[in-house]
N, CA, C and O atoms as a DFTB+ gen file, in Angstrom:
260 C
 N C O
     1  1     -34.896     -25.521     107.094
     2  2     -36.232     -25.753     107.624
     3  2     -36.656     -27.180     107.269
     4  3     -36.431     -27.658     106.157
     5  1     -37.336     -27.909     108.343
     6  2     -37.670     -29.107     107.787
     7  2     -38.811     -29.221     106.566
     8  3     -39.345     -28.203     106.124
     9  1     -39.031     -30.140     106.221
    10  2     -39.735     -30.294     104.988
    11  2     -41.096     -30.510     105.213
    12  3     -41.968     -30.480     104.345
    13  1     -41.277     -30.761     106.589
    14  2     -42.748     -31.408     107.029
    15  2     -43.384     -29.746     107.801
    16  3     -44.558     -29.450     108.023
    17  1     -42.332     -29.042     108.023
    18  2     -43.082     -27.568     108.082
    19  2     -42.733     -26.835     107.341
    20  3     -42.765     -25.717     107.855
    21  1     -42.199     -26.793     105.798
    22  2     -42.034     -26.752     104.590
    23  2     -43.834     -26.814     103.918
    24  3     -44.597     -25.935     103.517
    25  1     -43.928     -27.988     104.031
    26  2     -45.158     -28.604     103.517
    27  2     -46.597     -28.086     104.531
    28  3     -47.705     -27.928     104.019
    29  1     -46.275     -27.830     106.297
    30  2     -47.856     -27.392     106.450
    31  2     -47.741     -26.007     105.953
    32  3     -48.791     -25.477     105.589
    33  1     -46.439     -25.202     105.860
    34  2     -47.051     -23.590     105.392
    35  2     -47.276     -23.560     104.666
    36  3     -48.328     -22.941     104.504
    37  1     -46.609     -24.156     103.383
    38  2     -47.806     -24.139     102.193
    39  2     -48.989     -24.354     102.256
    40  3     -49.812     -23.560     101.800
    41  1     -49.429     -25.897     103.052
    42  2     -50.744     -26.232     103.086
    43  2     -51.517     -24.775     103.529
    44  3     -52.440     -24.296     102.869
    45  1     -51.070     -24.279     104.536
    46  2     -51.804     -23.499     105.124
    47  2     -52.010     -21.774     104.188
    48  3     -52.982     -21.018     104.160
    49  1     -50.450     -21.645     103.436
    50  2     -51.278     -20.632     102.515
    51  2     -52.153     -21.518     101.621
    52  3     -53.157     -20.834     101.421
    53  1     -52.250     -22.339     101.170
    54  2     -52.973     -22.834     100.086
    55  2     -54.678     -22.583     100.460
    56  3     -55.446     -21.924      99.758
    57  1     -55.041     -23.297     101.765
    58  2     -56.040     -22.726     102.353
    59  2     -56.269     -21.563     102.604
    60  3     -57.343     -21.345     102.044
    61  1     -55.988     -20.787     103.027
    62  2     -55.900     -19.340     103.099
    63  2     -56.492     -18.846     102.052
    64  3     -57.491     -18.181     102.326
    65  1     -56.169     -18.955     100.696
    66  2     -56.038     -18.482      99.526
    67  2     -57.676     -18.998      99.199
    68  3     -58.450     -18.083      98.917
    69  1     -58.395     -20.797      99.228
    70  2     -59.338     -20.793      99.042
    71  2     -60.496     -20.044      99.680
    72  3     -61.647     -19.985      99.248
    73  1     -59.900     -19.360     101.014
    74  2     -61.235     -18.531     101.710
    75  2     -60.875     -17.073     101.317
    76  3     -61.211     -16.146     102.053
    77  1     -60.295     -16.893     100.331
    78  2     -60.170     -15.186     100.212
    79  2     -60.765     -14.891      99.618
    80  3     -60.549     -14.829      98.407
    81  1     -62.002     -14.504     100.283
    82  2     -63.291     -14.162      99.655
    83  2     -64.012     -12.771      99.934
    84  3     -64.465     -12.728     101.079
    85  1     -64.259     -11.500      99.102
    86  2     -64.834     -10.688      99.988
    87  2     -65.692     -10.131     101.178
    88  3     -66.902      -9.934     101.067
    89  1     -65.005      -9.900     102.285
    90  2     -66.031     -10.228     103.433
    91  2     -65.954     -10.808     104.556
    92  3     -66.563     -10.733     105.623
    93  1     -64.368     -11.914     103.791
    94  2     -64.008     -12.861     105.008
    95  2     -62.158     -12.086     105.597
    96  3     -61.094     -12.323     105.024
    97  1     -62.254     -11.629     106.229
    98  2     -60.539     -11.519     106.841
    99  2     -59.923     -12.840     107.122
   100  3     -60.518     -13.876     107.417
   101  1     -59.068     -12.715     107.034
   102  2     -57.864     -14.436     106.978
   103  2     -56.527     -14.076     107.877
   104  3     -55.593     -13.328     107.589
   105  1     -56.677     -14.597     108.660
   106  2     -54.944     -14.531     109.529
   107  2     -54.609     -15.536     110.225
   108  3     -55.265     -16.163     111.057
   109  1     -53.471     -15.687     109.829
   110  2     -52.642     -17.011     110.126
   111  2     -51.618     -16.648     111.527
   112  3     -51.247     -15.568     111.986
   113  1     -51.378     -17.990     111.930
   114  2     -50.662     -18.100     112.985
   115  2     -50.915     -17.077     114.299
   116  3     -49.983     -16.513     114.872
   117  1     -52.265     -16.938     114.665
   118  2     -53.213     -16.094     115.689
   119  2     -52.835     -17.082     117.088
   120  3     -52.681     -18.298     117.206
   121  1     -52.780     -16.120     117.915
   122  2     -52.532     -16.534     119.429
   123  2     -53.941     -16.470     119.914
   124  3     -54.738     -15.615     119.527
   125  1     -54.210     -17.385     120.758
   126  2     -55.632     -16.908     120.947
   127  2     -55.937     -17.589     122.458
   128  3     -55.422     -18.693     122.637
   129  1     -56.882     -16.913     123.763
   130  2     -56.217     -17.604     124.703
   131  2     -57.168     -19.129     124.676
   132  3     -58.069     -19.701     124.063
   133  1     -56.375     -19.250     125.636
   134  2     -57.375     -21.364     125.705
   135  2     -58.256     -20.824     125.963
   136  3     -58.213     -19.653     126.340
   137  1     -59.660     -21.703     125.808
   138  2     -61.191     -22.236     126.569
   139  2     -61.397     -23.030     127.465
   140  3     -62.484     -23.374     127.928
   141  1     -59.772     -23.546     127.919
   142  2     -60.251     -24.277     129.457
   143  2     -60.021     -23.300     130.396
   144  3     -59.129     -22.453     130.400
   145  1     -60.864     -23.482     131.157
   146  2     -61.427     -22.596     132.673
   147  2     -59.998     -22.914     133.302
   148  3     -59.408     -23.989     133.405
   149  1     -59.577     -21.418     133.753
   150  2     -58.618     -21.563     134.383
   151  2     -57.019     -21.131     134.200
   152  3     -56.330     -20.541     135.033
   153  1     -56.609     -21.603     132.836
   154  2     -55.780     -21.633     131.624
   155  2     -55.474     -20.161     131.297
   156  3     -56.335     -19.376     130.898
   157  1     -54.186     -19.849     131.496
   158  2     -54.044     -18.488     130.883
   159  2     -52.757     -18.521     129.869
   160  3     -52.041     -17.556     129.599
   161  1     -52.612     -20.053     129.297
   162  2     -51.439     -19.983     127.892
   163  2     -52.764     -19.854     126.986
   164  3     -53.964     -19.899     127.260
   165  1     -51.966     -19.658     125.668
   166  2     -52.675     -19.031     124.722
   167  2     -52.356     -20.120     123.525
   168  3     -51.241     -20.629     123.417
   169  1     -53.767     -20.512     122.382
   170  2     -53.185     -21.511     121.900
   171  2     -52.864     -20.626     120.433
   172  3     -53.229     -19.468     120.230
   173  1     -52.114     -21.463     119.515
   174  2     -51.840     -21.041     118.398
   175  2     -52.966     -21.583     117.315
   176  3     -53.398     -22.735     117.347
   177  1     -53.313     -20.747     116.505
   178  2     -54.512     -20.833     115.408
   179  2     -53.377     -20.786     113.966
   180  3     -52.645     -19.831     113.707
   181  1     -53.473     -22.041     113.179
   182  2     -53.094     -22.111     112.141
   183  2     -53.825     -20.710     110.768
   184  3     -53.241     -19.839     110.123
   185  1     -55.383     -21.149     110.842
   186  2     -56.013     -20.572     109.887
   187  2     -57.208     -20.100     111.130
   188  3     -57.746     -20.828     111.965
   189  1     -57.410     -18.397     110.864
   190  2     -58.788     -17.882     111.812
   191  2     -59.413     -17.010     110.524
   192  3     -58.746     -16.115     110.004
   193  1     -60.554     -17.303     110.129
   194  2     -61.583     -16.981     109.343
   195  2     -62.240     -16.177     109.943
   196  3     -62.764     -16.757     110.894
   197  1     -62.584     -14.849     109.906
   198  2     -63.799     -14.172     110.334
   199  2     -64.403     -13.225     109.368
   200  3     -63.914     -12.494     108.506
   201  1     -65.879     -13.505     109.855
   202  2     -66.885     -12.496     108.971
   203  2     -67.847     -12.522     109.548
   204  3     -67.732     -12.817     110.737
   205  1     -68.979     -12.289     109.119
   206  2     -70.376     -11.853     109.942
   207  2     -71.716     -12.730     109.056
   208  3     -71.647     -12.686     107.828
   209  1     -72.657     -13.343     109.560
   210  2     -73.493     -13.987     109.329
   211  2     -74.975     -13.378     109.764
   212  3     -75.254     -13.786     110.891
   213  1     -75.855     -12.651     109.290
   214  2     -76.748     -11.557     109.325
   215  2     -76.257     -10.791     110.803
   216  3     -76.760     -11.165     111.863
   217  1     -75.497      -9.972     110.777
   218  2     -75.236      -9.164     111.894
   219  2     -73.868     -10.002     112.324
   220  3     -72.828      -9.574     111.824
   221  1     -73.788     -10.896     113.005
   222  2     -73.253     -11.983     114.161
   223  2     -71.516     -11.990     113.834
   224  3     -71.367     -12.339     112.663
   225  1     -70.426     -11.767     114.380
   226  2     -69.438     -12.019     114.178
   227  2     -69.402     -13.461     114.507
   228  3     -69.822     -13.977     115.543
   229  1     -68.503     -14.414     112.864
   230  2     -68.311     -15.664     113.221
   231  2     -66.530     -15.533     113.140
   232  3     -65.814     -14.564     112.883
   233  1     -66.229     -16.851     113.454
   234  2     -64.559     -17.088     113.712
   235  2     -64.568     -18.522     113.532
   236  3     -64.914     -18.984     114.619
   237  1     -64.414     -19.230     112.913
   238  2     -63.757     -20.112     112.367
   239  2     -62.203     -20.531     112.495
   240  3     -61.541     -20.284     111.487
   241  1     -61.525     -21.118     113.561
   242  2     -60.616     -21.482     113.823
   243  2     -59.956     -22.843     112.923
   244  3     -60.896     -23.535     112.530
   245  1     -58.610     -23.407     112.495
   246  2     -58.175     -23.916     112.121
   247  2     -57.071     -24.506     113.271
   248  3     -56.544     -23.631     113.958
   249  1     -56.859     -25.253     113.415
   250  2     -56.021     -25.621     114.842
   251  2     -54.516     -26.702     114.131
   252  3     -54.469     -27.327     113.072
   253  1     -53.944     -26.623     114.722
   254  2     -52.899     -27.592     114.208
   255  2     -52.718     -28.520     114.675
   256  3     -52.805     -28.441     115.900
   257  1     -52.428     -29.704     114.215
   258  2     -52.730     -31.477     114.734
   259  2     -51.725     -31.609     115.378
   260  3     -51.487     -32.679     115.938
């Protein structure tokens, strides 16, 4: 495996690990479809955060550069 995706999975558990917080679900490498109109590939989500903010489901996406 190369070393430069060696280095983002760590990065990315490393993050992971700072949002594991009760309340928040954490899942990595989420398919999720695009937001351009039209578009039916699906993009890949490094880090997706979700929890709820008085009632409200939030999602917090992490995207890869």
């Amino acid at each position: 495996m190369d070393t430069t995706v060696k280095i983002g999975n760590a990065l990315e558990r490393i993050v992971a690990l700072l949002h594991d917080l009760p309340g928040i679900k954490i899942q990595t490498k989420v398919k999720l479809p695009s937001i351009r109109s039209g578009s039916k590939r699906k993009r890949e989500i490094d880090i997706l955060l979700t929890s709820s903010v008085a009632g409200y489901p939030v999602r917090i996406a992490n995207l890869p550069t």
